[in-house]
DRENLUMMAR-659033 format. One line per 5 residues: number of its first residue (from 1); for each residue y, z, x of C-alpha. Coordinates in nm, 2 decimals, decimal comma. Layout:
REM residues N
NUM> Y:Z:X | ...
END
This chain:
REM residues 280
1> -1,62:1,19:-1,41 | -1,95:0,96:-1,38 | -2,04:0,73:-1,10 | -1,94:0,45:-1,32 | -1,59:0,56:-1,36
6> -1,55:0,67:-1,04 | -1,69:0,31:-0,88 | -1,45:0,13:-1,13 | -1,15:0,31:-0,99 | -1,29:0,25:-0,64
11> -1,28:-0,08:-0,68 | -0,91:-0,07:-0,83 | -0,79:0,11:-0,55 | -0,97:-0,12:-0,28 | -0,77:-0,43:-0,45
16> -0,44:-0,29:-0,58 | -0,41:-0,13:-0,23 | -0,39:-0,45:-0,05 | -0,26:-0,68:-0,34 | 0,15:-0,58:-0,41
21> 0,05:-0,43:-0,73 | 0,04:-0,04:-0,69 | -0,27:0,06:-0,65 | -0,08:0,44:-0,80 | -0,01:0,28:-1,13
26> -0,31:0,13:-1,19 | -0,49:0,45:-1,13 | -0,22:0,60:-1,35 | -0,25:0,29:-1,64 | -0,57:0,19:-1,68
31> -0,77:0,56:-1,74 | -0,49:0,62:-2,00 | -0,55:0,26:-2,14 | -0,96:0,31:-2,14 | -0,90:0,70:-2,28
36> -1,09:0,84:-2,02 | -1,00:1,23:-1,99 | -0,93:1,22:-1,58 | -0,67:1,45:-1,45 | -0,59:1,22:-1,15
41> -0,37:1,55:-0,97 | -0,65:1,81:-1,03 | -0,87:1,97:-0,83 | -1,22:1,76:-0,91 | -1,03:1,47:-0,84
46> -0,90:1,56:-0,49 | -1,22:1,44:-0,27 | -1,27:1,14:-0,46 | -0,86:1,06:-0,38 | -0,97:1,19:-0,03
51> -1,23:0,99:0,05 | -1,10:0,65:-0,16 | -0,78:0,67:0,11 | -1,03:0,70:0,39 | -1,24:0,42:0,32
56> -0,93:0,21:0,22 | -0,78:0,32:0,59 | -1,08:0,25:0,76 | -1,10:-0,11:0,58 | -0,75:-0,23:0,72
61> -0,87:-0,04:1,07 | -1,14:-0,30:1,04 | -0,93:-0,63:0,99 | -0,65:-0,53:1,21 | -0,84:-0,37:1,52
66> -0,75:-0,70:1,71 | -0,35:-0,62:1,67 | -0,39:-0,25:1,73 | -0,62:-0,39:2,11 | -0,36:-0,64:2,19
71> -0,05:-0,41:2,12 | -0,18:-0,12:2,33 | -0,33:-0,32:2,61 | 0,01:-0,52:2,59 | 0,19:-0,21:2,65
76> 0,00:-0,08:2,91 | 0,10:-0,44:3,08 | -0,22:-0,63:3,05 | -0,08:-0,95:2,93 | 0,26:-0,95:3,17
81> 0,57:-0,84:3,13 | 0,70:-1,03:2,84 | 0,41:-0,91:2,61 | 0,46:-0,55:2,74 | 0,79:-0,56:2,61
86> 0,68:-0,69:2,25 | 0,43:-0,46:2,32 | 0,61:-0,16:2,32 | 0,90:-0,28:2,11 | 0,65:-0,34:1,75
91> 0,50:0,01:1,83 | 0,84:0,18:1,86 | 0,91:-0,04:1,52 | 0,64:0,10:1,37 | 0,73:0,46:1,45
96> 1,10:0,40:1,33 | 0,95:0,26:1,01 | 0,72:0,54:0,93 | 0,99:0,77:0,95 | 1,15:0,76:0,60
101> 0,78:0,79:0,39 | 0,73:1,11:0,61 | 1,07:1,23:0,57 | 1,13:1,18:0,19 | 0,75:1,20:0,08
106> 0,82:1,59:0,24 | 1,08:1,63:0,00 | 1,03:1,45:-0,31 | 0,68:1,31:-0,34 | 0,55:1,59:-0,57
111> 0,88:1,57:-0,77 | 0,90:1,25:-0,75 | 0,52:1,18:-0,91 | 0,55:1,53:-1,16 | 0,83:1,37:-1,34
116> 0,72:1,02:-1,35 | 0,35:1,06:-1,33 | 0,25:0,96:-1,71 | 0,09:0,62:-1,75 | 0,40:0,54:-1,93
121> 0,64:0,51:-1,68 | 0,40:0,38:-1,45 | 0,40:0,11:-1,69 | 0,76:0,08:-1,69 | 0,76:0,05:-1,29
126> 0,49:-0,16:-1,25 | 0,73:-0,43:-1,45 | 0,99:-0,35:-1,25 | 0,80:-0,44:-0,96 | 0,74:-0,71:-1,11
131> 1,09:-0,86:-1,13 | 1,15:-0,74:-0,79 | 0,88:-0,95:-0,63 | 1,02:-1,24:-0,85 | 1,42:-1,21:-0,76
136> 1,33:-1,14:-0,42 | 1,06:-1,45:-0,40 | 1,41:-1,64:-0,56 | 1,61:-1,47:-0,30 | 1,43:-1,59:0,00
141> 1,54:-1,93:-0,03 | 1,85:-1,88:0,08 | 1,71:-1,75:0,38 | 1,42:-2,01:0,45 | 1,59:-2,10:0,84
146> 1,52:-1,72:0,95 | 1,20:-1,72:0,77 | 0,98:-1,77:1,11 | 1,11:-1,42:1,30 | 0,84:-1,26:1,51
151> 0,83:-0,89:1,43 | 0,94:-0,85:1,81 | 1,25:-0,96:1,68 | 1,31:-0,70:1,44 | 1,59:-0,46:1,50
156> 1,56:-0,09:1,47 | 1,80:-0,04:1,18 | 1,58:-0,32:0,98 | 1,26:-0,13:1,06 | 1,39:0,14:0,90
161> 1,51:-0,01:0,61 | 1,15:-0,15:0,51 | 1,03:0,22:0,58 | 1,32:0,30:0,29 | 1,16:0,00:0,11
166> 0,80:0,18:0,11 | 0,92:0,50:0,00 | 1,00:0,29:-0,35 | 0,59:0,31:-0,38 | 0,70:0,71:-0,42
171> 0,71:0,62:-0,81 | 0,38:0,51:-0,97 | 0,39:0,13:-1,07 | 0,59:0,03:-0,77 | 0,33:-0,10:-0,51
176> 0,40:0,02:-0,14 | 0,27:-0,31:0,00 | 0,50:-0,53:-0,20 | 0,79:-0,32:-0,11 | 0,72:-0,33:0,25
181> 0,68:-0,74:0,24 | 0,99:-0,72:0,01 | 1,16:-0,58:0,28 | 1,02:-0,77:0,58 | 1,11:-1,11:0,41
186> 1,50:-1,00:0,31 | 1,46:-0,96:0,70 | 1,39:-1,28:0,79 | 0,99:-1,24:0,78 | 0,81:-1,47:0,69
191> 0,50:-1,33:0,41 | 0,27:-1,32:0,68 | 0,39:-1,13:0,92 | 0,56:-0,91:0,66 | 0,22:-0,84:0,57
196> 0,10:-0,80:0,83 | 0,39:-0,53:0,96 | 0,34:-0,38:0,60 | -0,06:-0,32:0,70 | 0,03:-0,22:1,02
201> 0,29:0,10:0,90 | 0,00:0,19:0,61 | -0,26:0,27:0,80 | -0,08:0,62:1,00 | 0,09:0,67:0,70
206> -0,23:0,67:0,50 | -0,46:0,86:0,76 | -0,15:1,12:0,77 | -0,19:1,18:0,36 | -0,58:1,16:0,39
211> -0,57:1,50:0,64 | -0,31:1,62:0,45 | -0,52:1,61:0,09 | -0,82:1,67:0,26 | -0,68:2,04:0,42
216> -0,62:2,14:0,06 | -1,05:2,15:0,03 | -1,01:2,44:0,20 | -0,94:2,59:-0,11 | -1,16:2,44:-0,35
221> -1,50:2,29:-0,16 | -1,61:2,04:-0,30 | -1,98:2,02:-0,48 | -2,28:1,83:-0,34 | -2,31:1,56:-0,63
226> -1,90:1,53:-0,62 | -1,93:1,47:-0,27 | -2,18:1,21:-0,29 | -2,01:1,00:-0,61 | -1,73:1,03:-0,34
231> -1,89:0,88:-0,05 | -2,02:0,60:-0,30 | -1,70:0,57:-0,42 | -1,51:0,52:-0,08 | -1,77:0,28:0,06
236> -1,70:0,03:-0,25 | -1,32:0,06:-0,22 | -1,36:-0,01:0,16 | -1,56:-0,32:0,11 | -1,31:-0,42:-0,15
241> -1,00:-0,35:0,06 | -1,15:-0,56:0,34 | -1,24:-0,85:0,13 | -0,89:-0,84:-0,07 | -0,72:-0,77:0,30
246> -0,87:-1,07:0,40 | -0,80:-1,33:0,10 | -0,43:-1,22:0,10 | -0,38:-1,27:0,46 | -0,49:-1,61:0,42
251> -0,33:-1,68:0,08 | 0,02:-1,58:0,26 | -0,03:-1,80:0,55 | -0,08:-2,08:0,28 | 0,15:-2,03:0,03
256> 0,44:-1,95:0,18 | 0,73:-2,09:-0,07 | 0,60:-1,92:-0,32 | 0,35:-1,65:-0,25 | 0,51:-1,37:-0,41
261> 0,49:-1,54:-0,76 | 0,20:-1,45:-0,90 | 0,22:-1,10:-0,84 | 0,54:-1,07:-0,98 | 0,40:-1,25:-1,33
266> 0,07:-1,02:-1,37 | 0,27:-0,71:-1,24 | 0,52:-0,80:-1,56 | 0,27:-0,90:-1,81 | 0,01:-0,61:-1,72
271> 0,29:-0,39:-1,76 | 0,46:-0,45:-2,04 | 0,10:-0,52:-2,22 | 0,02:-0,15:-2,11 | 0,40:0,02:-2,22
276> 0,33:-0,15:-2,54 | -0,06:-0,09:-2,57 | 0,06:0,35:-2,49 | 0,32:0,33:-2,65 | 0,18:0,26:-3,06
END
């Protein structure tokens, strides 16, 4: 891999991280499209995946260290009893949420990604997502008088059916994020705090796979000049992932009747273009 290639999927994964794209397919898709000969699941790649989840975590640790201050100082009952108990009640929804990516990621993850790994059927489910952020968006309508909910509000059993909703991002093409907001706003959410609920469950859940990835250097150290195209390579998709954090956060806030709709369009147009484009 050369610095170029490995800044160019930096900046992919800083962006499709954030944005409800699937920041897996596109790192599936767009070497296969470019012919670049990356083995994305072997051994040289591993502390450049490390260290582009790390800087990606550490980007929405940056945005969101406000929400993580308030709910922990709220729950230690610096703000009154009220917030204490909204407090404690969006941590122990954040817990519950977690639960099914750690639980079926155990099980299935690798089988999951070994059988539909290929760019191909990353494709395939990044059109999928696609029409899923579109009929969803469509959905929503129906349910515009419970679309103001504060995530306090949130019941356990709906927490832990947007953690079932992340575990989708389990196949390649089918973006985490989007899944998560999908799940907040069939909920009641509105995109915002979706979003915001989505960020909130990634960051654990990607620290967890970063220590997880980065125990299996153990076995295979990495080299000095892999290490430092890593470093580079983190730094840029942390100063992505902040930046596109940001712009989304905003653009949801604005645009709430229809937030979800340009996502859905590129998602189907980039992957049928790419099914097509691998496929002849």
């Amino acid at each position: 891999m050369t610095l170029l290639q490995a800044i160019i999927i930096a900046i992919i994964q800083g962006a499709t991280e954030q944005f409800p794209i699937s920041s897996l397919g596109h790192a599936a898709i767009v070497p296969a499209m470019l012919h670049w000969p990356l083995d994305l699941h072997g051994e040289m790649f591993l502390p450049l995946l490390v260290m582009l989840h790390l800087g990606t975590c550490a980007a929405l640790l940056v945005f969101f260290w406000r929400d993580w201050v308030a709910l922990f100082t709220g729950a230690a009952g610096r703000h009154g009893e009220t917030c204490q108990m909204d407090s404690i009640r969006i941590l122990a929804l954040l817990v519950v949420a977690t639960i099914p990516a750690v639980l079926i990621g155990g099980l299935f993850e690798h089988a999951i990604r070994n059988l539909f790994g290929t760019a191909r059927y990353a494709a395939v489910f990044l059109t999928l997502n696609g029409v899923m952020l579109l009929a969803v968006d469509r959905m929503r309508a129906t349910l515009r008088h419970h679309n103001d909910r504060p995530l306090a509000a949130l019941g356990f059993g709906e927490a832990l059916v947007i953690g079932l909703f992340q575990c989708l991002a389990f196949f390649p093409g089918l973006s985490r994020s989007g899944a998560c907001i999908v799940g907040g706003l069939l909920r009641g959410l509105s995109h915002e705090n979706a979003a915001r609920f989505s960020f909130l469950m990634a960051q654990p859940v990607i620290l967890a796979a970063t220590v997880l990835e980065a125990l299996k250097l153990r076995h295979a150290p990495p080299q000095p000049e892999q290490m430092h195209m890593a470093i580079i390579a983190a730094i840029v998709a942390g100063v992505v992932a902040l930046v596109c954090t940001g712009i989304l956060m905003r653009y949801f806030r604005d645009h709430e009747d229809w937030a979800l709709r340009p996502f859905g369009w590129y998602c189907i147009g980039a992957g049928a273009t790419a099914f097509l484009y691998l496929s002849f």
